[in-house]
GUMAR-144186 format. One record per residue (C-alpha): residue number from 1; z, x, y; residue in three letters. Coordinates in nm, 2 decimals. Example, Ala and Ser with C-alpha at 12.3 -4.5 7.8 and 13.67 -1.06 7.14 Angstrom:
BEGIN
 seq      w      u      v type
   1   0.78   1.23  -0.45  ALA
   2   0.71   1.37  -0.11  SER
***
This chain:
BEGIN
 seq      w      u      v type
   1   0.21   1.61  -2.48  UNK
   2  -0.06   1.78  -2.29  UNK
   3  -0.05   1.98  -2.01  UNK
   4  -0.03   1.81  -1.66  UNK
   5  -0.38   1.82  -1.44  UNK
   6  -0.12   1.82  -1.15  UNK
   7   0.03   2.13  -0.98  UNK
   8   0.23   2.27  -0.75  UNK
   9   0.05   2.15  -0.39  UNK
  10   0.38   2.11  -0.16  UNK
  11   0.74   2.23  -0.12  UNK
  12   0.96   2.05   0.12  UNK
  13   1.28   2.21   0.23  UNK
  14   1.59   2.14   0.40  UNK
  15   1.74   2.45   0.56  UNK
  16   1.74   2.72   0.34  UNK
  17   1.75   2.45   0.05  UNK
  18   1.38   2.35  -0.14  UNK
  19   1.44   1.97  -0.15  UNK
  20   1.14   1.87  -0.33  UNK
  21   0.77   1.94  -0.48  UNK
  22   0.49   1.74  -0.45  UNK
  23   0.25   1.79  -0.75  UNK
  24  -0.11   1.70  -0.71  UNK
  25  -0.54   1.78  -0.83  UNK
  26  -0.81   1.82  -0.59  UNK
  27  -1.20   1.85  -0.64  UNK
  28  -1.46   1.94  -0.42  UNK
  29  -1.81   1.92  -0.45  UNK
  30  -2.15   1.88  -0.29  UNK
  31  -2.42   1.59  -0.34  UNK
  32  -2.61   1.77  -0.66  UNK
  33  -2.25   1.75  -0.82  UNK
  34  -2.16   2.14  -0.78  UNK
  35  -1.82   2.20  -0.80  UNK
  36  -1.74   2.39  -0.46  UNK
  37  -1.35   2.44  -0.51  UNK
  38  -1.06   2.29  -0.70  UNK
  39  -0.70   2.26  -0.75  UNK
  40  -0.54   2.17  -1.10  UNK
  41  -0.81   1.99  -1.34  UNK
  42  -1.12   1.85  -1.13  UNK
  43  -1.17   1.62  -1.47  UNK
  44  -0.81   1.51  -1.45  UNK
  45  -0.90   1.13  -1.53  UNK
  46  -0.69   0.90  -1.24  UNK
  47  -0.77   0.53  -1.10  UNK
  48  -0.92   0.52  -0.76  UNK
  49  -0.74   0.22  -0.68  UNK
  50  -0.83   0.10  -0.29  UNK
  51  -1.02   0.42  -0.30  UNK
  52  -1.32   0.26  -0.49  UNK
  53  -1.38   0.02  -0.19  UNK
  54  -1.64   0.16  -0.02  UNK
  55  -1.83   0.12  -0.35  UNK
  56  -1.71  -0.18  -0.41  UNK
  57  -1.94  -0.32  -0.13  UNK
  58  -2.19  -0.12  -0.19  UNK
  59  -2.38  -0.33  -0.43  UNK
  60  -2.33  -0.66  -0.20  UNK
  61  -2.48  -0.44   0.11  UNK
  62  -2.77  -0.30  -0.13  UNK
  63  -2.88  -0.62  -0.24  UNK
  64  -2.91  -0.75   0.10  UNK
  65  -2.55  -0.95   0.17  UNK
  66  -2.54  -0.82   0.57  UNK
  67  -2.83  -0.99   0.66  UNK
  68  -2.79  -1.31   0.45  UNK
  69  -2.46  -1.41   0.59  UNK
  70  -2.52  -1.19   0.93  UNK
  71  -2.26  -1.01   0.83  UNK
  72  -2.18  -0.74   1.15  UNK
  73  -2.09  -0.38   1.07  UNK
  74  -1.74  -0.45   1.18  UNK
  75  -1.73  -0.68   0.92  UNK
  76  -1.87  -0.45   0.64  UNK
  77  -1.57  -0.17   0.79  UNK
  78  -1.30  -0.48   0.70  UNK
  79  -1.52  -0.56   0.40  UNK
  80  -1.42  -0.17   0.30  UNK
  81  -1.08  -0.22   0.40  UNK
  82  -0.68  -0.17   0.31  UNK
  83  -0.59  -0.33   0.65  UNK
  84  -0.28  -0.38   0.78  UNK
  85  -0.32  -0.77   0.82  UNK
  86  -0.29  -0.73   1.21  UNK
  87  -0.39  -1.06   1.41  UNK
  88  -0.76  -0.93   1.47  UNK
  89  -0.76  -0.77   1.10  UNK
  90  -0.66  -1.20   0.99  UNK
  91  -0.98  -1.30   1.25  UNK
  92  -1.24  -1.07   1.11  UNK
  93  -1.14  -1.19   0.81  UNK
  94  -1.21  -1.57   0.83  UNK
  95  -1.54  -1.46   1.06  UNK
  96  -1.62  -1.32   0.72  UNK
  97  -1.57  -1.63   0.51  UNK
  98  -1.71  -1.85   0.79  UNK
  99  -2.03  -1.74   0.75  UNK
 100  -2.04  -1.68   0.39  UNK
 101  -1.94  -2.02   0.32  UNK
 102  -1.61  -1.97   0.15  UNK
 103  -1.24  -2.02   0.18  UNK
 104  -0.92  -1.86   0.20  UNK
 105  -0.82  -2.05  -0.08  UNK
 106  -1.09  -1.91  -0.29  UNK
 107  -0.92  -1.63  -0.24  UNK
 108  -0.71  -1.48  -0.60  UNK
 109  -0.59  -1.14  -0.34  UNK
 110  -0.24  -1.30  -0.37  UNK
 111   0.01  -1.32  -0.08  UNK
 112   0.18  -1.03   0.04  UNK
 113   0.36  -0.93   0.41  UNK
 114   0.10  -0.69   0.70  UNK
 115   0.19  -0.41   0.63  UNK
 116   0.22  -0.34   1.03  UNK
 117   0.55  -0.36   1.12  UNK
 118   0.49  -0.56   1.48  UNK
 119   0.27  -0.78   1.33  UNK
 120   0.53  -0.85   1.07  UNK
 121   0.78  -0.94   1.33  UNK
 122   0.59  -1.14   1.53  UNK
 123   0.49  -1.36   1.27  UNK
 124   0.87  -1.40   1.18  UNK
 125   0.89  -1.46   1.60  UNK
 126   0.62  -1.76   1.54  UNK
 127   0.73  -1.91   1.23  UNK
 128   0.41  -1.81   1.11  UNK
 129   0.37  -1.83   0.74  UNK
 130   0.21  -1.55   0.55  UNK
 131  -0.13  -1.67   0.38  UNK
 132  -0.40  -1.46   0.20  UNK
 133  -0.59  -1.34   0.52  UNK
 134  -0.31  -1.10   0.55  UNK
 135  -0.34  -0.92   0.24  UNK
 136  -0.44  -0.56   0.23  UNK
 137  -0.72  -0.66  -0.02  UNK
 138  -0.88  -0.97   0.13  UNK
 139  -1.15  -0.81   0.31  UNK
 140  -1.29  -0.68  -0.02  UNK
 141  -1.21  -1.02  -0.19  UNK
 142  -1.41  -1.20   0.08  UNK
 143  -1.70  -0.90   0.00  UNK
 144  -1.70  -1.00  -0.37  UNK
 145  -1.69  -1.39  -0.30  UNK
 146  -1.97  -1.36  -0.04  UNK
 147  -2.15  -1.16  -0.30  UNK
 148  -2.08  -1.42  -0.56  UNK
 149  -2.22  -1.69  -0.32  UNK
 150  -2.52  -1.53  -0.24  UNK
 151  -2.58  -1.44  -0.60  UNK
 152  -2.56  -1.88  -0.69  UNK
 153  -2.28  -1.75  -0.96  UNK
 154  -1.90  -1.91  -1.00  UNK
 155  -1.64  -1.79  -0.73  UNK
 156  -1.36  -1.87  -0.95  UNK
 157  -1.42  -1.61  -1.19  UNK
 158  -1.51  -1.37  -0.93  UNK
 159  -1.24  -1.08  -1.06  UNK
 160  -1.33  -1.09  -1.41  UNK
 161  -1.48  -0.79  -1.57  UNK
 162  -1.74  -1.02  -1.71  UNK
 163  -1.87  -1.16  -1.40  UNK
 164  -2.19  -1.08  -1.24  UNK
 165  -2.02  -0.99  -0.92  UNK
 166  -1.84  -0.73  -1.13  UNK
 167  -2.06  -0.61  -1.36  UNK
 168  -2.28  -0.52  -1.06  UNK
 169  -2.00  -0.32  -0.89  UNK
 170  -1.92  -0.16  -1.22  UNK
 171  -2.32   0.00  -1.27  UNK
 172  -2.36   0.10  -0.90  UNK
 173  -2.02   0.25  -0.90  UNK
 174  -2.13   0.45  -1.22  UNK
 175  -2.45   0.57  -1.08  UNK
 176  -2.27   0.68  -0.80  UNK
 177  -2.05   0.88  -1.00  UNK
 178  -2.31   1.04  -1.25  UNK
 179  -2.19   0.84  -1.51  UNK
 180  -2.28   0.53  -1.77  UNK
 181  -2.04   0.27  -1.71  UNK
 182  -1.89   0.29  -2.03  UNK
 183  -1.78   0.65  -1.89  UNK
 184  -1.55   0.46  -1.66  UNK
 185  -1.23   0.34  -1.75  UNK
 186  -1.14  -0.02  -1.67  UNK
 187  -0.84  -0.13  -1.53  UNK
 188  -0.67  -0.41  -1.32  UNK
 189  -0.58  -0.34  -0.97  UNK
 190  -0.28  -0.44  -0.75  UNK
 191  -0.51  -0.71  -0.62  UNK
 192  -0.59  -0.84  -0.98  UNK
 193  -0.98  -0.74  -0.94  UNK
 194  -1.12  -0.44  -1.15  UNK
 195  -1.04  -0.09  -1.09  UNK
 196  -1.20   0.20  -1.22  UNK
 197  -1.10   0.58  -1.31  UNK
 198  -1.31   0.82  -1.37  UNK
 199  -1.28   1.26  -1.36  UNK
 200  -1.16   1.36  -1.02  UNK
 201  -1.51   1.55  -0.96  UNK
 202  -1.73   1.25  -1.03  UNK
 203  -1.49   1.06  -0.78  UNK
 204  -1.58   1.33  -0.52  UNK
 205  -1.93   1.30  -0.64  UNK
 206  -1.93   0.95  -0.54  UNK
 207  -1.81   1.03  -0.20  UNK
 208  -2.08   1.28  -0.10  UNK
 209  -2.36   1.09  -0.23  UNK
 210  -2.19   0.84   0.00  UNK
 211  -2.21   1.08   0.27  UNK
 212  -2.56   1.22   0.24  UNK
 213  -2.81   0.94   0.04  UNK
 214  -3.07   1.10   0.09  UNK
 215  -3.19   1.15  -0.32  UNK
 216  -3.08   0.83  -0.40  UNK
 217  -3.35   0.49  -0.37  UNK
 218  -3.42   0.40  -0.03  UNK
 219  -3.24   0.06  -0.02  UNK
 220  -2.89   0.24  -0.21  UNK
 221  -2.96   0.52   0.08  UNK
 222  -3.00   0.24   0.38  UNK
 223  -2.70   0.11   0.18  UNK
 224  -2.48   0.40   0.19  UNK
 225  -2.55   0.46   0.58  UNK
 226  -2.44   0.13   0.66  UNK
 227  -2.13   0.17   0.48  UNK
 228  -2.02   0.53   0.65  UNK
 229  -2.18   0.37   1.01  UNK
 230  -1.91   0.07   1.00  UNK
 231  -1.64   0.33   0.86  UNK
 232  -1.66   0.57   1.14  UNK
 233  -1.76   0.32   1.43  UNK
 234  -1.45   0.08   1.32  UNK
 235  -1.16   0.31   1.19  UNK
 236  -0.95   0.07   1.27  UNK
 237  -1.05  -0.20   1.08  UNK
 238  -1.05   0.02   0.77  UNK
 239  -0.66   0.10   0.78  UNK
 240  -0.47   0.01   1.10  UNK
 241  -0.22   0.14   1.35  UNK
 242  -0.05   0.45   1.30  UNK
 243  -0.26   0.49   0.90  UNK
 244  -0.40   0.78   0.79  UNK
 245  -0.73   0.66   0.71  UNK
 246  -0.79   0.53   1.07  UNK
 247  -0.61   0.81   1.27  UNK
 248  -0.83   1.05   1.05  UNK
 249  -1.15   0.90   1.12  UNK
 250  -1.07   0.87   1.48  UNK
 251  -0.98   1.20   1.53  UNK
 252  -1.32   1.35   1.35  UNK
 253  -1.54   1.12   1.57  UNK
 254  -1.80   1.00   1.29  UNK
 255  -1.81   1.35   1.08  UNK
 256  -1.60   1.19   0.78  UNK
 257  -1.50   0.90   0.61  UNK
 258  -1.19   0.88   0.43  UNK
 259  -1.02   0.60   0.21  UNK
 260  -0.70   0.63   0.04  UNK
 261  -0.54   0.44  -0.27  UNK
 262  -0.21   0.32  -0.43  UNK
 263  -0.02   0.61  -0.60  UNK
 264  -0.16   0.90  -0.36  UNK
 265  -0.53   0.86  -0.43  UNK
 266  -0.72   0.99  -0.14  UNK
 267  -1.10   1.00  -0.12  UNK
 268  -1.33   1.16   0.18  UNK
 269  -1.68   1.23   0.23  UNK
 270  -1.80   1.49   0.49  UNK
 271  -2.09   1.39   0.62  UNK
 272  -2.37   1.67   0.70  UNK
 273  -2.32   1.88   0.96  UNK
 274  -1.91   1.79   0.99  UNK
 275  -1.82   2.16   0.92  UNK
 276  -2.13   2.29   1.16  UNK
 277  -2.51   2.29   1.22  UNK
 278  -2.66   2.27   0.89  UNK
 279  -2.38   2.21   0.65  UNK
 280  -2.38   2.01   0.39  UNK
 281  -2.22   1.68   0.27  UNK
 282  -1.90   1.72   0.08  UNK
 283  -1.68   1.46  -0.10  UNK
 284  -1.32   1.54  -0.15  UNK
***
């Protein structure tokens, strides 16, 4: 068996005892791809998971999708999403199908409880039946059905690998990362759509081209400031009360984006400037 990418990142104690370790591989790196620090293997290969989201919309955004559906940058931010499946997290959600022309039903998300506690229990208080609105996932299932829509293709083949909804995500996502997309590893995600895994370090290249656009083609580069603008101006549609993406975001006021995944995948983008006048965009 090979060596583990993972080390040694945390020790947790319990009075003079060491309780447990947390093991764990970081990259850093700038927009030219320039690894700028690292802990354990920056190629360690890992899915992204709900960290791929962001990119995920990006080809929909690219290609126009905002202004054919007049899609709102709130929208885009859910669009991004893990939510909670809060009340106004469910709303933005059918505002996002309303005007794309698609249903709830259409959605293939699954059905699983909001992850919000309160919202859990007053939903229990109202007798209120959980539906696929609530899903963490079904802002970026709406995205990929919009996309579909706009694109005159079949929504009910909208998560296979073979689709032209996918197939799109999977070559932008690529690019993104310095990579061909048969570079990227193909897998199915919790929701059922495609997830991707690719090194660490092309992962955090992803997220600073994200962050600064500015040698990538103008419409990928309007792209990629819309997606960051609706991150950082609606944190809380991204995550949720009390989450780590949204608390995060808050507290930098607009100088980062971050969005985690299953299994303790985090990805964040500095955008330039966050560390001081004139420095440069970094994804983590």
């Amino acid at each position: 068996m090979s060596a583990s990418p993972s080390v040694p990142l945390i020790e947790l104690s319990r009075g003079r005892v060491g309780e447990s370790v947390h093991y764990g591989a970081l990259a850093i790196v700038d927009r030219q791809g320039g690894l700028l620090a690292q802990v354990g293997d920056p190629e360690a290969l890992t899915f992204l998971r709900s960290t791929a989201k962001p990119f995920q919309a990006l080809p929909f955004v690219e290609e126009g999708g905002l202004e054919r559906f007049g899609l709102n940058l709130q929208e885009l931010a859910l669009i991004c999403a893990s939510h909670s499946g809060t009340d106004q997290h469910a709303a933005v959600v059918r505002q996002i199908q309303q005007k794309a022309g698609i249903q709830e039903s259409d959605l293939l998300c699954g059905v699983h409880p909001p992850t919000d506690a309160a919202t859990q229990e007053a939903l229990r208080a109202r007798s209120e039946t959980v539906t696929s609105n609530r899903h963490n996932c079904s802002g970026k299932h709406s995205g990929m059905l919009a996309f579909a829509r706009m694109l005159g293709v079949s929504l009910e083949e909208y998560i296979d690998p073979a689709h032209p909804v996918q197939q799109r995500i999977l070559k932008v996502f690529a690019e993104m990362c310095g990579l061909a997309p048969v570079q990227v590893e193909l897998g199915i995600d919790g929701c059922s759509a495609p997830n991707f895994a690719v090194p660490l370090r092309s992962a955090a290249l992803a997220f600073a081209r994200l962050c600064d656009s500015v040698d990538l083609p103008v419409e990928r580069a309007a792209a990629c400031r819309k997606i960051t603008t609706a991150m950082t101006t609606y944190p809380d549609m991204v995550a949720g009360p009390n989450r780590f993406d949204t608390e995060l975001m808050l507290a930098c006021q607009g100088r980062l984006v971050t969005k985690g995944g299953a299994e303790g995948y985090t990805g964040i983008g500095l955008l330039p400037g966050a560390l001081g006048a004139g420095s440069p965009a970094l994804g983590i």
